[in-house]
C-alpha positions as CSV (number, residue, x, y, z in Angstrom):
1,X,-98.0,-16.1,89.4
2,X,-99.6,-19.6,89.7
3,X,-97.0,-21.1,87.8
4,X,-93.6,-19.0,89.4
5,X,-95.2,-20.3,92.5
6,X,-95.3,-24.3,91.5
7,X,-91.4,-23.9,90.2
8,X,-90.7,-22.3,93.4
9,X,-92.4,-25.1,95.2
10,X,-90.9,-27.9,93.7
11,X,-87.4,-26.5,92.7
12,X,-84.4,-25.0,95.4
13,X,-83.7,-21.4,94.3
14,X,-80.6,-22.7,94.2
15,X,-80.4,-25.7,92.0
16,X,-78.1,-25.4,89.2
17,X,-80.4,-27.1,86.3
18,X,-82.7,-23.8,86.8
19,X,-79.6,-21.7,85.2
20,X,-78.5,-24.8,82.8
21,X,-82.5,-25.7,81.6
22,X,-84.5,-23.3,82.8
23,X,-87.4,-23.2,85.4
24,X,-90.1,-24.9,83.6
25,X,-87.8,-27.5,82.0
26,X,-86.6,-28.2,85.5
27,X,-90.0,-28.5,86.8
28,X,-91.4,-30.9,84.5
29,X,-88.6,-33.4,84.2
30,X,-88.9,-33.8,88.0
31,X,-92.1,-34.1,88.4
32,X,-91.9,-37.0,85.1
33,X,-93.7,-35.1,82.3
34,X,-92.0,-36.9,78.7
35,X,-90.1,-34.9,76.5
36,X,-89.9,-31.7,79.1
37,X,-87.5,-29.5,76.6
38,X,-89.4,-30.2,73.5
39,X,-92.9,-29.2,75.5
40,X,-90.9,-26.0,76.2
41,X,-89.2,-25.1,73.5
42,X,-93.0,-25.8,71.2
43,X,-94.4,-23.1,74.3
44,X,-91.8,-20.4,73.6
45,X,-91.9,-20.4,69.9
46,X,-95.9,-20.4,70.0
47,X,-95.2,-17.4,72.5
48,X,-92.6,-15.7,70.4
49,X,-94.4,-16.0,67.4
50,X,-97.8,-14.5,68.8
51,X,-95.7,-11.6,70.5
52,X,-93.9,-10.8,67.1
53,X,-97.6,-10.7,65.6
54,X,-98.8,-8.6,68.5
55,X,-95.7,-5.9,67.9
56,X,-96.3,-5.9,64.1
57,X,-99.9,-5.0,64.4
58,X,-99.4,-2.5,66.8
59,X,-96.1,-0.7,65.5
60,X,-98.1,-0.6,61.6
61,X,-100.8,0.5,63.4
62,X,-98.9,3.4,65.0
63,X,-97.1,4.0,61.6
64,X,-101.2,4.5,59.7
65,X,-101.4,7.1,63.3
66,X,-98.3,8.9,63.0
67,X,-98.4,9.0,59.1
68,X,-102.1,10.5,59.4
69,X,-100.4,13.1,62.0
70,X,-98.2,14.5,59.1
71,X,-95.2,12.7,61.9
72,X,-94.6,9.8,59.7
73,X,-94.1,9.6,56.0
74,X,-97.7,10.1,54.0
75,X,-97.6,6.7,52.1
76,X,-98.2,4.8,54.8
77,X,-101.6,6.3,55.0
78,X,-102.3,4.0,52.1
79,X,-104.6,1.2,52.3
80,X,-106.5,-1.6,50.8
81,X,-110.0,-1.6,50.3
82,X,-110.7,-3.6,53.4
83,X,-109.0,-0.8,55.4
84,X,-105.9,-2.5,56.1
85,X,-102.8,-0.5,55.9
86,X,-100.3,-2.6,54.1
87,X,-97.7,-0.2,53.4
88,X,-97.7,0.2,56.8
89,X,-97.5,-3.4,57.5
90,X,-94.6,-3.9,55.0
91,X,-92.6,-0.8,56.3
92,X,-92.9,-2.2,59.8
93,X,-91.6,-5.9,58.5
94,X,-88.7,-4.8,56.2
95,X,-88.0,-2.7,60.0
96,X,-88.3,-6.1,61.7
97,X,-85.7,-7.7,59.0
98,X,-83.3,-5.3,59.3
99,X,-83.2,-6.0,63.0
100,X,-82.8,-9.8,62.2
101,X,-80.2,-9.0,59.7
102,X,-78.4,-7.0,62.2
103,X,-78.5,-9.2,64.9
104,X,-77.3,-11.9,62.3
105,X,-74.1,-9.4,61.7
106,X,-73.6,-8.3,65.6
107,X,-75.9,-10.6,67.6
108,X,-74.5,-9.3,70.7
109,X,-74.4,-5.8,71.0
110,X,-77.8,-5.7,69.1
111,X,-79.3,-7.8,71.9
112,X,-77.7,-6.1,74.4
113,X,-78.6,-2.7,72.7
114,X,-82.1,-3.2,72.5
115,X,-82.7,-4.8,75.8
116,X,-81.1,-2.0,77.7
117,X,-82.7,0.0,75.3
118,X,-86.0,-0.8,76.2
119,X,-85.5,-1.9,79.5
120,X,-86.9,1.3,81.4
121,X,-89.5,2.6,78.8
122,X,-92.1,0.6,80.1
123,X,-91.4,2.7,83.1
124,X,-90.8,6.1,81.2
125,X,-94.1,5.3,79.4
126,X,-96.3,5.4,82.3
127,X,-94.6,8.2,83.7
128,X,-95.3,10.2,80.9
129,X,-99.0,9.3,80.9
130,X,-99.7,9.7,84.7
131,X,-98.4,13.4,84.6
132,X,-100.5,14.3,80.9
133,X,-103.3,12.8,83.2
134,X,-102.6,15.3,85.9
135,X,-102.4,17.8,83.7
136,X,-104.8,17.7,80.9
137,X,-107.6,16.7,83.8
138,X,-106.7,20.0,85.5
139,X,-107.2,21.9,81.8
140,X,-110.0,20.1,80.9
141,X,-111.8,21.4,84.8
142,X,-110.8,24.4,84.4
143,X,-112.7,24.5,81.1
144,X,-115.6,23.3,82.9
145,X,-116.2,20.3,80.7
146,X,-117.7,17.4,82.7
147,X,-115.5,14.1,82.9
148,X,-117.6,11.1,82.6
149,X,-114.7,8.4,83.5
150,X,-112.6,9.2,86.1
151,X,-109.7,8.0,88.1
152,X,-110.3,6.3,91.5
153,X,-108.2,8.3,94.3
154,X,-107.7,10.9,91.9
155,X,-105.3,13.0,92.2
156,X,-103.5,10.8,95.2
157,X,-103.5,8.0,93.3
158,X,-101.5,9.2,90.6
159,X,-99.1,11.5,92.7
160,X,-98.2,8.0,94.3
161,X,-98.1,6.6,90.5
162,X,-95.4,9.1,89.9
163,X,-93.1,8.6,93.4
164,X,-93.2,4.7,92.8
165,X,-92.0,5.0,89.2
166,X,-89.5,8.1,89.6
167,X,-88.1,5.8,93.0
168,X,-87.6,2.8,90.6
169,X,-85.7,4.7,87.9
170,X,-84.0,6.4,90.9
171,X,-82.7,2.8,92.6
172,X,-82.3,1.3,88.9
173,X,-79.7,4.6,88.0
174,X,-77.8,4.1,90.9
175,X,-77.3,0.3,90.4
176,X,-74.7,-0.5,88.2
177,X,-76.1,-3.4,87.0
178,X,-79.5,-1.7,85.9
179,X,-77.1,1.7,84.8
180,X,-76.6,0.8,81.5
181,X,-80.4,0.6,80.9
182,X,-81.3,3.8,82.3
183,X,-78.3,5.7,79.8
184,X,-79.9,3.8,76.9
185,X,-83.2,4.5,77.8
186,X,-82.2,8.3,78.5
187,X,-80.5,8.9,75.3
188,X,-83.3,7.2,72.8
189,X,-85.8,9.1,74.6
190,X,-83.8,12.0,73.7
191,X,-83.7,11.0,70.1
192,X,-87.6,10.9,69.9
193,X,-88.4,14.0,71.8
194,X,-85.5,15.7,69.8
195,X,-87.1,14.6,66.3
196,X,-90.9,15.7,67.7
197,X,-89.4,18.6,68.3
198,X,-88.0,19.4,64.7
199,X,-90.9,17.9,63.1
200,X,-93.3,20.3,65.5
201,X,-91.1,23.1,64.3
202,X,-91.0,22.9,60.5
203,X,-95.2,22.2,61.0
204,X,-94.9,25.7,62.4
205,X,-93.3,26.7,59.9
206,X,-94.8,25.6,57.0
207,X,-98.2,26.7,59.1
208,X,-96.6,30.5,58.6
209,X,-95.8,30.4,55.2
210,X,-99.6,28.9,54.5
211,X,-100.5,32.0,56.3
212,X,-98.9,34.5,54.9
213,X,-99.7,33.1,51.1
């Protein structure tokens, strides 16, 4: 915030070397700072590369999670002996290559793909966590099991969660600059709940024939 303030301060809105450089590039060639562009472009690949290692930790992670849910293939339960799942890890980077690979063949419609994509999920996320919350809180009361952390404002709080969110995918639907993203968003959500779905079914199923053997 500190530093979208400072760019706002010292650059017009309207200044056409924010849309030909960029903000920060702007903001440190006025202001004298050497080499502006290489400073940048050294800050964004030091920030690319720690988000790219942030994602592959987490989606391996998830991987080792679903796998040990029976929702993901069983040999990426496999680990090493210092508990590291590298199958996971590999599965998730050959996953990452592919993407490069198809972004090398298509770069546009991949980009364009995955942002819209994943522009709303964020969104559809916390959505889906503020009504569990409402919800499994209520079961787990009703149970009569004692809730050592809870929610400030509860349930207000998240009621008001859920109006700000469903408002913003609401105004983001009816834009037609923002559409695009909420279709995309819509239809891989779709996808996912589709495929829990079928995999919660043939559990079910397999469950039953356990049973009856």
């Amino acid at each position: 915030l500190v530093s979208i303030f400072l760019v706002v301060a010292l650059v017009p809105w309207n200044d056409p070397a924010l849309a030909e450089v960029g903000s920060y590039q702007t903001v440190l060639s006025r202001i004298g700072v050497p080499n502006a562009k290489l400073i940048v472009d050294i800050v964004v690949l030091v920030a690319v590369t720690s988000c790219l290692n942030s994602a592959l930790y987490t989606s391996s992670r998830m991987l080792f999670s679903l796998s040990k849910r029976g929702d993901a293939p069983a040999i990426a339960q496999r680990t090493t002996k210092a508990a590291t799942p590298h199958v996971a890890v590999l599965l998730s980077t050959a996953a990452a290559f592919l993407c490069v690979f198809a972004n090398y063949v298509a770069p546009a419609q991949v980009f364009e793909f995955l942002l819209a994509s994943s522009g709303a999920i964020a969104l559809l996320v916390y959505l889906v966590i503020a009504v569990s919350q409402l919800r499994m809180r209520s079961q787990r009361e009703a149970r009569g099991e004692k809730i050592a952390f809870k929610m400030w404002l509860f349930p207000g709080l998240t009621w008001a969660t859920i109006a700000f969110i469903v408002a913003v995918l609401a105004v983001m639907a009816l834009r037609e600059d923002h559409r695009a993203e909420i279709i995309a968003t819509a239809l891989l959500s779709i996808g996912v709940v589709a495929a829990g779905l079928l995999v919660h079914r043939k559990r079910e199923a397999a469950g039953r024939v356990a049973l009856d053997n």
